[in-house]
PDB file of N, CA, C, O and CB in Angstrom:
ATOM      1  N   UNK A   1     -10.171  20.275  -9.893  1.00  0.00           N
ATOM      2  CA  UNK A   1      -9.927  18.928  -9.456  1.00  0.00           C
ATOM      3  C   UNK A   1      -9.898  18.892  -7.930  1.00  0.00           C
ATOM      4  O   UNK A   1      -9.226  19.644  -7.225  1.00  0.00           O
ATOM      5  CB  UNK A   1      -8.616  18.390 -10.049  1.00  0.00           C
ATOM      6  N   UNK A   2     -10.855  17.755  -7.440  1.00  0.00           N
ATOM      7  CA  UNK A   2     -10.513  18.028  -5.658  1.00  0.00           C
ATOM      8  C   UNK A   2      -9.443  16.868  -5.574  1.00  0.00           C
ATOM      9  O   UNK A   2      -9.077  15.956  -6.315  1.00  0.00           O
ATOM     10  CB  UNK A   2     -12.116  17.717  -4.290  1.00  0.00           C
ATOM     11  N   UNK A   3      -9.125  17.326  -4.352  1.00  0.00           N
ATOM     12  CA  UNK A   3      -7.817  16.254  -4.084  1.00  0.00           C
ATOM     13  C   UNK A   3      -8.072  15.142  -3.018  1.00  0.00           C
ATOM     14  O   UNK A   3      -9.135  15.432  -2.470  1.00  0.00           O
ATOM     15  CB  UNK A   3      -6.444  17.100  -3.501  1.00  0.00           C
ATOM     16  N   UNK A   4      -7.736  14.392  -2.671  1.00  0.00           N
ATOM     17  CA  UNK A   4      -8.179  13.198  -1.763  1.00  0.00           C
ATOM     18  C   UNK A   4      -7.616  13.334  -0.736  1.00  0.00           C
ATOM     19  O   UNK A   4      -6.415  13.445  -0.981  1.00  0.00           O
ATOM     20  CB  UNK A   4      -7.949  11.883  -2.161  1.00  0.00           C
ATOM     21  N   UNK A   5      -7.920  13.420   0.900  1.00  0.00           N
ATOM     22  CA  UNK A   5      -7.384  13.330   1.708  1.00  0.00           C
ATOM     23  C   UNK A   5      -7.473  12.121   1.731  1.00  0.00           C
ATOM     24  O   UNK A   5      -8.267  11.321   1.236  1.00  0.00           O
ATOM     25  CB  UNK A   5      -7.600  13.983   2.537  1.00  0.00           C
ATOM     26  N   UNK A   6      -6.135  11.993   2.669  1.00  0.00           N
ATOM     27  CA  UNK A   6      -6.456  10.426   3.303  1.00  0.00           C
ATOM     28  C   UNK A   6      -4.783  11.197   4.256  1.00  0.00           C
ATOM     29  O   UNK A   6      -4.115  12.227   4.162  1.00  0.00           O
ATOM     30  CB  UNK A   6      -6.388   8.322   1.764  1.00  0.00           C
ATOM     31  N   UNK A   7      -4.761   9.670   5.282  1.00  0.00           N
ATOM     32  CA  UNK A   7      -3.509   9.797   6.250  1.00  0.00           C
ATOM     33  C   UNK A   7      -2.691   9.236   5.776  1.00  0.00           C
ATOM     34  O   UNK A   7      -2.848   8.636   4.712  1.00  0.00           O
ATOM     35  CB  UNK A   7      -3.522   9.365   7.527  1.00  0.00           C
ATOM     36  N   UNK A   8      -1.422   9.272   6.520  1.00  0.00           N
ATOM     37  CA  UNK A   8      -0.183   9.071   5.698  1.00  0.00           C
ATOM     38  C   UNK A   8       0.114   7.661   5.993  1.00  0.00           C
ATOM     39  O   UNK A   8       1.081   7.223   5.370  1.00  0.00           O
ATOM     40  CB  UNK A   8       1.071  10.074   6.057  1.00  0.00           C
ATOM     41  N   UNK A   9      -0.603   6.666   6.955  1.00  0.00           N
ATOM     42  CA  UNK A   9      -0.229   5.132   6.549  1.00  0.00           C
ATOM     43  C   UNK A   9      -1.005   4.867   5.569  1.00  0.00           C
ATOM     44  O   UNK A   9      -0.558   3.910   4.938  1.00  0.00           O
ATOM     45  CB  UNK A   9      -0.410   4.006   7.601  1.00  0.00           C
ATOM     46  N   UNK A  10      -2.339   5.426   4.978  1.00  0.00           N
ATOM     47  CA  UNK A  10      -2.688   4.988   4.176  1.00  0.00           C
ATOM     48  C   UNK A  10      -1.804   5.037   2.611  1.00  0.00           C
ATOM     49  O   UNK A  10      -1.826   4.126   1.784  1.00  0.00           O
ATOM     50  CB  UNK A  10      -3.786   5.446   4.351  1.00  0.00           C
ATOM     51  N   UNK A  11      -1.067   6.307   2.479  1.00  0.00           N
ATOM     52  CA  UNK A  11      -0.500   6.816   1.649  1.00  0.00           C
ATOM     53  C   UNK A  11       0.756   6.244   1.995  1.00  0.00           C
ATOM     54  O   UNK A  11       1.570   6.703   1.194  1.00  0.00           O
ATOM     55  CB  UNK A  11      -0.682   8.136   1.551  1.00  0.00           C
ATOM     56  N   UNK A  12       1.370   5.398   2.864  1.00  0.00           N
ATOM     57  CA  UNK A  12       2.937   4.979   2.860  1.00  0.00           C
ATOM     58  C   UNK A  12       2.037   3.472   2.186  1.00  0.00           C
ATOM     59  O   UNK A  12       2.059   3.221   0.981  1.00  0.00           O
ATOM     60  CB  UNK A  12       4.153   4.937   4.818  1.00  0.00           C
ATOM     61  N   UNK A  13       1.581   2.937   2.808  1.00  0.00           N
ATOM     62  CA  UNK A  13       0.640   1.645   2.501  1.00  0.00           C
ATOM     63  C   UNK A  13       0.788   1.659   0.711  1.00  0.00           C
ATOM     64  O   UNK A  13       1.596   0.925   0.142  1.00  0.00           O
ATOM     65  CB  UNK A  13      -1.323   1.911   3.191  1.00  0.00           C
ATOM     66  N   UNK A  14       0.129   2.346   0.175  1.00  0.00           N
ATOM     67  CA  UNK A  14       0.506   2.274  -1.275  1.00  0.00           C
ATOM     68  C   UNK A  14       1.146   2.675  -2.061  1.00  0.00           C
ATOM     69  O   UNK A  14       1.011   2.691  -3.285  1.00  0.00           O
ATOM     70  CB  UNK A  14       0.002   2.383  -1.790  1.00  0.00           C
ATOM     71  N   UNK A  15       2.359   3.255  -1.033  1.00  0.00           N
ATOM     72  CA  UNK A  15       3.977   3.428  -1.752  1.00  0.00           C
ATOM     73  C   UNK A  15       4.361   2.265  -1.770  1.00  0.00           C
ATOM     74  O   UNK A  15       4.898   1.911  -2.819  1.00  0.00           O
ATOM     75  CB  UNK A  15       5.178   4.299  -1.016  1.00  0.00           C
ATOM     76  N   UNK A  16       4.281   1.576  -1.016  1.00  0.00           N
ATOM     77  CA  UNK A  16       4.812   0.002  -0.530  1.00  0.00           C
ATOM     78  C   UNK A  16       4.155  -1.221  -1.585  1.00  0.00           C
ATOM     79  O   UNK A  16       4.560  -2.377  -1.459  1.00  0.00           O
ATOM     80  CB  UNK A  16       4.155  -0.371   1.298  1.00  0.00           C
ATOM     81  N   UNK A  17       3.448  -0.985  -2.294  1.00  0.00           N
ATOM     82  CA  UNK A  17       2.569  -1.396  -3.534  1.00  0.00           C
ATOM     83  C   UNK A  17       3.106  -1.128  -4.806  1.00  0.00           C
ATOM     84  O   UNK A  17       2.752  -1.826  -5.756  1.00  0.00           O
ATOM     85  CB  UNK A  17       1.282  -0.734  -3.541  1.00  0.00           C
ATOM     86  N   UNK A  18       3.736  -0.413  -4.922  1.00  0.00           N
ATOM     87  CA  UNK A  18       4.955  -0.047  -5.725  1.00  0.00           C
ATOM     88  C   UNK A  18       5.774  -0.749  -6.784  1.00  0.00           C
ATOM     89  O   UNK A  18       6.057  -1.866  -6.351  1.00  0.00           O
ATOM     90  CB  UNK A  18       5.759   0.172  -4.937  1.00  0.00           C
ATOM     91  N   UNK A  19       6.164  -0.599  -7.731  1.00  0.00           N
ATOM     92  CA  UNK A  19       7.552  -1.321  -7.780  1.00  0.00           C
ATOM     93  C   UNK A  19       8.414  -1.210  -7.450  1.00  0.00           C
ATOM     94  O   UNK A  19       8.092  -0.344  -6.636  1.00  0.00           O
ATOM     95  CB  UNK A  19       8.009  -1.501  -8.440  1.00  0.00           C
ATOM     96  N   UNK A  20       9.583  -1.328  -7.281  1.00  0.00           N
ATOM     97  CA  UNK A  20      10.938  -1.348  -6.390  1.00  0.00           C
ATOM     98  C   UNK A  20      11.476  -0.170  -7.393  1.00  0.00           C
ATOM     99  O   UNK A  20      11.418  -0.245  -8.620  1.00  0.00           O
ATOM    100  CB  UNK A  20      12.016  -3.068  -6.277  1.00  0.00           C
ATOM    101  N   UNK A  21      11.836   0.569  -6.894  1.00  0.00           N
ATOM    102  CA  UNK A  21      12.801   2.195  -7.562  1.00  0.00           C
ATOM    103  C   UNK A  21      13.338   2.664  -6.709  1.00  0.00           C
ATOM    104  O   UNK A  21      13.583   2.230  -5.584  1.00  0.00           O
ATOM    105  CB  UNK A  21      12.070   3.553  -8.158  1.00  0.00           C
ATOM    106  N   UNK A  22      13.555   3.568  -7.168  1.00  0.00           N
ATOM    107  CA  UNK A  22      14.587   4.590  -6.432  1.00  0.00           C
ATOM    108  C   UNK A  22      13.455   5.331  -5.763  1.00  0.00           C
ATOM    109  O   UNK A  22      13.416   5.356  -4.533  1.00  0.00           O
ATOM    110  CB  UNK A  22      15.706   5.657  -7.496  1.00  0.00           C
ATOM    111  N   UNK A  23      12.374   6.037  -6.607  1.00  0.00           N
ATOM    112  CA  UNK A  23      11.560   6.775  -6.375  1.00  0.00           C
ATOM    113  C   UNK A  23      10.765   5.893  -5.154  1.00  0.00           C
ATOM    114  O   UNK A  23      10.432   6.313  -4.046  1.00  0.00           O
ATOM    115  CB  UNK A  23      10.882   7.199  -7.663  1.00  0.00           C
ATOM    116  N   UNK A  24      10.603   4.738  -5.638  1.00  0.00           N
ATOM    117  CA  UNK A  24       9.515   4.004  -4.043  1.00  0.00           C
ATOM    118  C   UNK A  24      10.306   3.898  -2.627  1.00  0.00           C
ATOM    119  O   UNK A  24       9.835   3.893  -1.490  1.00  0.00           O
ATOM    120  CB  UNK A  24       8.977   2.011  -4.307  1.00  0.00           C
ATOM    121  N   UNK A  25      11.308   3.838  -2.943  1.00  0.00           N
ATOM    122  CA  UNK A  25      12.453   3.400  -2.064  1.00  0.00           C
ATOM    123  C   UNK A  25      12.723   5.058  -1.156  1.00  0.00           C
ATOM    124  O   UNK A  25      12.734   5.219   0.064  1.00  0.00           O
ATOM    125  CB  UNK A  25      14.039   2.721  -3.232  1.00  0.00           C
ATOM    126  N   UNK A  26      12.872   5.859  -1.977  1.00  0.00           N
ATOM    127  CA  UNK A  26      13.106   7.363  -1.256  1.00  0.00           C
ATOM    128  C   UNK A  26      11.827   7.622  -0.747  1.00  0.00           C
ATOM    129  O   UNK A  26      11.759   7.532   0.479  1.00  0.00           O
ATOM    130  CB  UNK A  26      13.593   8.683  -2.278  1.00  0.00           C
ATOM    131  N   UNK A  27      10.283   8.066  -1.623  1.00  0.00           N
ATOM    132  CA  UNK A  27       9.274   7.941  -0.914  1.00  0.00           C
ATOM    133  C   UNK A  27       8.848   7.549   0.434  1.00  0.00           C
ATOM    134  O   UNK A  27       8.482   8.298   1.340  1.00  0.00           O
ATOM    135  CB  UNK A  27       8.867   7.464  -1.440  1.00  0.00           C
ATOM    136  N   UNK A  28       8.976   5.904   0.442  1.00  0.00           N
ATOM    137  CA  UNK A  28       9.032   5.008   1.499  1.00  0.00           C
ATOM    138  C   UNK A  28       9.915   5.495   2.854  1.00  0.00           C
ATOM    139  O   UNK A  28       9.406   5.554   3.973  1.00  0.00           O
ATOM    140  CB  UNK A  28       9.595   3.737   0.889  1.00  0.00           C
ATOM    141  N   UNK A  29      11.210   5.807   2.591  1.00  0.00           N
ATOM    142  CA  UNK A  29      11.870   6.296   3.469  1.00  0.00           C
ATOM    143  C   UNK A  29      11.786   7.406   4.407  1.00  0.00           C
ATOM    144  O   UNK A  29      12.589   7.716   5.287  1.00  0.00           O
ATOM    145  CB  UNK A  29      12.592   6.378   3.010  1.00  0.00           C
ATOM    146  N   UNK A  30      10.700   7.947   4.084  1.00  0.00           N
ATOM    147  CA  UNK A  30      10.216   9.840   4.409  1.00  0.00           C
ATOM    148  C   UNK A  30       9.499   9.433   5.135  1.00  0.00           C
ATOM    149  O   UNK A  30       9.404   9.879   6.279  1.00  0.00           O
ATOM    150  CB  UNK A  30       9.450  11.065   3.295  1.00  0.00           C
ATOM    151  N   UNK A  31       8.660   8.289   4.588  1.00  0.00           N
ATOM    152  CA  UNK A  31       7.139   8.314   5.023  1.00  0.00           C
ATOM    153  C   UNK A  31       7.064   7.517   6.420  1.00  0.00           C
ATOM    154  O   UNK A  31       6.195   7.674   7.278  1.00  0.00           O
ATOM    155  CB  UNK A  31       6.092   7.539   3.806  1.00  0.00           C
ATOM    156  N   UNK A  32       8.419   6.414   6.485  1.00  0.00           N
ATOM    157  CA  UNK A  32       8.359   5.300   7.578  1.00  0.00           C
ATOM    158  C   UNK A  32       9.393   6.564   9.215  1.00  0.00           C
ATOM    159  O   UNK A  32       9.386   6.360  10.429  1.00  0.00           O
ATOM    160  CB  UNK A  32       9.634   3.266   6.687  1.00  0.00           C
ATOM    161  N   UNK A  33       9.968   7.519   8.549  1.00  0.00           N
ATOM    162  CA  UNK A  33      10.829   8.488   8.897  1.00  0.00           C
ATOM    163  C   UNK A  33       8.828   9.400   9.924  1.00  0.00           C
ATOM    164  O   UNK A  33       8.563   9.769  11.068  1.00  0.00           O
ATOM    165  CB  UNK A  33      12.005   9.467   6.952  1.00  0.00           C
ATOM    166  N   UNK A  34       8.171   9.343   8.812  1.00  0.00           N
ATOM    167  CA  UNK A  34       7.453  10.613   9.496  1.00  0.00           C
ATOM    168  C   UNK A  34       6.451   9.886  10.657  1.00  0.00           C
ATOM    169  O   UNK A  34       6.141  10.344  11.757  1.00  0.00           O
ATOM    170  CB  UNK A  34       6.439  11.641   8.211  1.00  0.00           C
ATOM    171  N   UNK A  35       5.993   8.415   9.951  1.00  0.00           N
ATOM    172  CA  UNK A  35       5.607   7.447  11.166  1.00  0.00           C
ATOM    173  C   UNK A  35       6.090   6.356  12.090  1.00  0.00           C
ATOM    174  O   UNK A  35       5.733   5.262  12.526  1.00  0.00           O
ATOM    175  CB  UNK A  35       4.876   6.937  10.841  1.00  0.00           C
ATOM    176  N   UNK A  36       7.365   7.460  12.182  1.00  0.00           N
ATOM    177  CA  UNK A  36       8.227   6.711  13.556  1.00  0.00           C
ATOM    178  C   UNK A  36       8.176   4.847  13.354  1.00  0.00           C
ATOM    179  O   UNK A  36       7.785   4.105  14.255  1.00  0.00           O
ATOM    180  CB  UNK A  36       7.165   7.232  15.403  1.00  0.00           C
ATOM    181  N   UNK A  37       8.550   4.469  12.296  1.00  0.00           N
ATOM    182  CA  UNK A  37       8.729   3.386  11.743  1.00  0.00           C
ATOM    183  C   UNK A  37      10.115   3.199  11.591  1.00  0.00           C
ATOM    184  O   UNK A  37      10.742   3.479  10.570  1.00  0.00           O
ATOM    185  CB  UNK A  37       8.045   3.302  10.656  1.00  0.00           C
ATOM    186  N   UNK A  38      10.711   2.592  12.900  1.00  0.00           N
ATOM    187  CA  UNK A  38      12.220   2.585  12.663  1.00  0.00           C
ATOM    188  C   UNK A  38      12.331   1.342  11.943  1.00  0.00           C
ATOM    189  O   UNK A  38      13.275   1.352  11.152  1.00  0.00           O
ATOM    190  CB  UNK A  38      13.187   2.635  14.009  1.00  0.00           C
ATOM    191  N   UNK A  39      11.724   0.372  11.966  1.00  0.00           N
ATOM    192  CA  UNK A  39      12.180  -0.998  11.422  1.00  0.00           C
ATOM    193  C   UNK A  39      11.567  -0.732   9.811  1.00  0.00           C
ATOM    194  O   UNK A  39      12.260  -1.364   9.014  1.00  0.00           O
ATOM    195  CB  UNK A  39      11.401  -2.543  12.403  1.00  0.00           C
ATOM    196  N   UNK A  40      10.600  -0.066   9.223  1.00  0.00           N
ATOM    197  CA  UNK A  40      10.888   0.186   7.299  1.00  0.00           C
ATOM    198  C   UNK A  40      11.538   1.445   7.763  1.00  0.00           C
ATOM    199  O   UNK A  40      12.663   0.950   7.700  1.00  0.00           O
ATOM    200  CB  UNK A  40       9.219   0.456   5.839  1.00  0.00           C
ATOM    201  N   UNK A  41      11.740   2.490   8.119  1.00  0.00           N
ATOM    202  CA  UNK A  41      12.658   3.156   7.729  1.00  0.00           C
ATOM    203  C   UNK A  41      14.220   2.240   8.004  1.00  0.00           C
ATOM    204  O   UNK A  41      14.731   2.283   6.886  1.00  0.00           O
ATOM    205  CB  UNK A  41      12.436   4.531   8.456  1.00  0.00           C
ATOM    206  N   UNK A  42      14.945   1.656   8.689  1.00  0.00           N
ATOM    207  CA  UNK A  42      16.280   0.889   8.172  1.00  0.00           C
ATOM    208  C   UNK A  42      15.811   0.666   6.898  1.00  0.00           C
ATOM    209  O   UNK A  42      16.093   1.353   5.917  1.00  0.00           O
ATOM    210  CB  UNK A  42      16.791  -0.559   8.951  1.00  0.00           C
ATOM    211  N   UNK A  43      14.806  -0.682   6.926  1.00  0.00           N
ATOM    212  CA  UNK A  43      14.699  -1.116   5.545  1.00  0.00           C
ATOM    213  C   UNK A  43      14.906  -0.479   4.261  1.00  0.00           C
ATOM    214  O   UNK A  43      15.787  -0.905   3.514  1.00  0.00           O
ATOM    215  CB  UNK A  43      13.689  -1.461   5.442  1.00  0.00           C
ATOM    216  N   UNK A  44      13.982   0.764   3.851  1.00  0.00           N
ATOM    217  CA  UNK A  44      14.108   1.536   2.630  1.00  0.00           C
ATOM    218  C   UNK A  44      14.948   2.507   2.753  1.00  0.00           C
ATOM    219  O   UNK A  44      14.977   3.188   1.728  1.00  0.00           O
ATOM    220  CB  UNK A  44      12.980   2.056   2.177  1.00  0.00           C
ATOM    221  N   UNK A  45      15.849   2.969   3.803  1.00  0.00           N
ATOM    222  CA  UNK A  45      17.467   3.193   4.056  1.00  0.00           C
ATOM    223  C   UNK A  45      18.038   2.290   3.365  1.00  0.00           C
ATOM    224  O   UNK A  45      18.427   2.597   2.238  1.00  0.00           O
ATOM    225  CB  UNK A  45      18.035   3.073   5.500  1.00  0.00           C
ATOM    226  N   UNK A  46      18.189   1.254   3.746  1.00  0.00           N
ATOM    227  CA  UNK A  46      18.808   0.324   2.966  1.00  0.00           C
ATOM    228  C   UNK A  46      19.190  -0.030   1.865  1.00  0.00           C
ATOM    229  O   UNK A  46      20.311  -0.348   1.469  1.00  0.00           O
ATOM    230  CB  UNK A  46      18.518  -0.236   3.039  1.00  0.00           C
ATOM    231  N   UNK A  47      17.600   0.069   1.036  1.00  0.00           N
ATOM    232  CA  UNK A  47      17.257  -0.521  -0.071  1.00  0.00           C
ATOM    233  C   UNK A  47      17.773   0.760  -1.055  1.00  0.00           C
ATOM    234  O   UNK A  47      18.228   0.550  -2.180  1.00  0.00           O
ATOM    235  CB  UNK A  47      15.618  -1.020  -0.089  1.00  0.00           C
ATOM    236  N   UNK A  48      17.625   2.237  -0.422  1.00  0.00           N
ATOM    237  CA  UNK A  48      17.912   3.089  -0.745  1.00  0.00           C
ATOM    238  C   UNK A  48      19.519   3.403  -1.535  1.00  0.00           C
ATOM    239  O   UNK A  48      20.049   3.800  -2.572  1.00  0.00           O
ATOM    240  CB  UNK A  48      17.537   3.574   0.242  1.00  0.00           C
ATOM    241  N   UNK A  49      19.803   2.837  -0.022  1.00  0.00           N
ATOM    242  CA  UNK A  49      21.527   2.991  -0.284  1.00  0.00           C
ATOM    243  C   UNK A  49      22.163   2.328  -1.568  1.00  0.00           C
ATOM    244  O   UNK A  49      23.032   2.795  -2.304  1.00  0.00           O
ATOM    245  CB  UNK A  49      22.378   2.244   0.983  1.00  0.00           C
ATOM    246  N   UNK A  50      21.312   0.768  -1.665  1.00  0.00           N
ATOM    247  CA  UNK A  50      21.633   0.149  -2.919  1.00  0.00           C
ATOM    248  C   UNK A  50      21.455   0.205  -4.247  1.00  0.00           C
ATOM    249  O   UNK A  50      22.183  -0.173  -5.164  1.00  0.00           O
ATOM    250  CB  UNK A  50      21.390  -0.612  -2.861  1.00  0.00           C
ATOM    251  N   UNK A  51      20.448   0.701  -4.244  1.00  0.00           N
ATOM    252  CA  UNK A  51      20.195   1.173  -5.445  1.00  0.00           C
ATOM    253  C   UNK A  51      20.714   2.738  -5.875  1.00  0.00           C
ATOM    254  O   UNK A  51      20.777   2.981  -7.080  1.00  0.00           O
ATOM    255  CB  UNK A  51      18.793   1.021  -5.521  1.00  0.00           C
ATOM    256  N   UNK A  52      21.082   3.792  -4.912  1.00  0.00           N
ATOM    257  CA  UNK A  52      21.778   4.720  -5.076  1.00  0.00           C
ATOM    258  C   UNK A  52      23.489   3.852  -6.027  1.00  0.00           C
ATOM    259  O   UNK A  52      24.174   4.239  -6.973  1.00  0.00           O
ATOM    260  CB  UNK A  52      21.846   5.493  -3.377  1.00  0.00           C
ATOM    261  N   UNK A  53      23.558   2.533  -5.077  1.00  0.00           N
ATOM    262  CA  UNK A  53      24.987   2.037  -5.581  1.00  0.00           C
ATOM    263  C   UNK A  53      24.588   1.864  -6.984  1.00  0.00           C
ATOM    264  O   UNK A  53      25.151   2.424  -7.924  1.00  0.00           O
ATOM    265  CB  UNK A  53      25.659   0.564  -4.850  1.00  0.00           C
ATOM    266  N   UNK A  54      23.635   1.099  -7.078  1.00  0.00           N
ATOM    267  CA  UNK A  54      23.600   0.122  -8.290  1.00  0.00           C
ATOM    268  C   UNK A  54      23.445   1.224  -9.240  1.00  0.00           C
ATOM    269  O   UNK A  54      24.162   1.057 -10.226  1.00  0.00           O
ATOM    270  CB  UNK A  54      22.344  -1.118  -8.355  1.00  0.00           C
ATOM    271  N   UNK A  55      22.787   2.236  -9.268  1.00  0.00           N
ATOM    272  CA  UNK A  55      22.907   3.802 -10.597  1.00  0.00           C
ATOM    273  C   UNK A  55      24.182   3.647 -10.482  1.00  0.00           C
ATOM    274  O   UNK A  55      24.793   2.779 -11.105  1.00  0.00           O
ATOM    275  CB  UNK A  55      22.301   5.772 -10.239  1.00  0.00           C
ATOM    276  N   UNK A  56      24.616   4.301  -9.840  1.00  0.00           N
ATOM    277  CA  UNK A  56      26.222   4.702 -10.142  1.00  0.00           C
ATOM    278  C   UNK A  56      26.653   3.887 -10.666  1.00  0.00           C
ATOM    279  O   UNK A  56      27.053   4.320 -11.747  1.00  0.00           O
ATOM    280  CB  UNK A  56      27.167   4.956  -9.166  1.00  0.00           C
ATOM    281  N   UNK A  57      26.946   2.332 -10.521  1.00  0.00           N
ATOM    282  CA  UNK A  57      27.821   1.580 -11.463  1.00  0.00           C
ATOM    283  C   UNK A  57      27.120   1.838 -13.083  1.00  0.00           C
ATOM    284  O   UNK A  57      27.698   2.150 -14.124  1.00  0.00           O
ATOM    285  CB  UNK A  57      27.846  -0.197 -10.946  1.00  0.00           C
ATOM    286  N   UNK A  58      25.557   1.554 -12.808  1.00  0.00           N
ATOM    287  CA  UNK A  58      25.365   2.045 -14.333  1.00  0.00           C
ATOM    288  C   UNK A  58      25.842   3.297 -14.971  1.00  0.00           C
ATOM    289  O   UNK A  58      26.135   3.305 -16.166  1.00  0.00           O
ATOM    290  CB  UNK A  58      24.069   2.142 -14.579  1.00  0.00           C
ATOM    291  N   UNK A  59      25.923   4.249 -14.303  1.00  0.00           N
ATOM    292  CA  UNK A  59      26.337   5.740 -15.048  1.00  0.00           C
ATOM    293  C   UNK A  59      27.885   5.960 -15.065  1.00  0.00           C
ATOM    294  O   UNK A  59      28.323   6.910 -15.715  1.00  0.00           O
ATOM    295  CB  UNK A  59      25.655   7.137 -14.171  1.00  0.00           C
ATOM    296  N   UNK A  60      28.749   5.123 -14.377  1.00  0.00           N
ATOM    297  CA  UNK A  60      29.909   4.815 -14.110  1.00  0.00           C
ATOM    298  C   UNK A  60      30.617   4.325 -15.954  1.00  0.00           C
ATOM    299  O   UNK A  60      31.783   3.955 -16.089  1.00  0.00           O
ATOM    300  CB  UNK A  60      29.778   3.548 -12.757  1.00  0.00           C
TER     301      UNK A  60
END
């Protein structure tokens, strides 16, 4: 199997295409982290943090 290059806004670009998870939300956060994207990295910090909350009340 070959693998696809591509760059990493292209590849944050369709994390962001996503549905809303935990998994898009942590993804997202790395990716806005590795392209000096302070304004989506707060954001999926954020979004992160809440939904870290919102599990816990469910597993709570």
């Amino acid at each position: 199997m070959v693998k696809k290059k591509t760059d990493l806004k292209t590849a944050f670009l369709e994390i962001e295409k996503e549905n809303n998870s935990f998994k898009k939300f942590y993804k997202a956060k790395y990716f806005a982290e590795h392209l000096n994207d302070n304004a989506k990295l707060n954001e999926y910090n954020l979004l992160l943090e809440q939904e870290q909350k919102r599990i816990g009340k469910i597993l709570n």
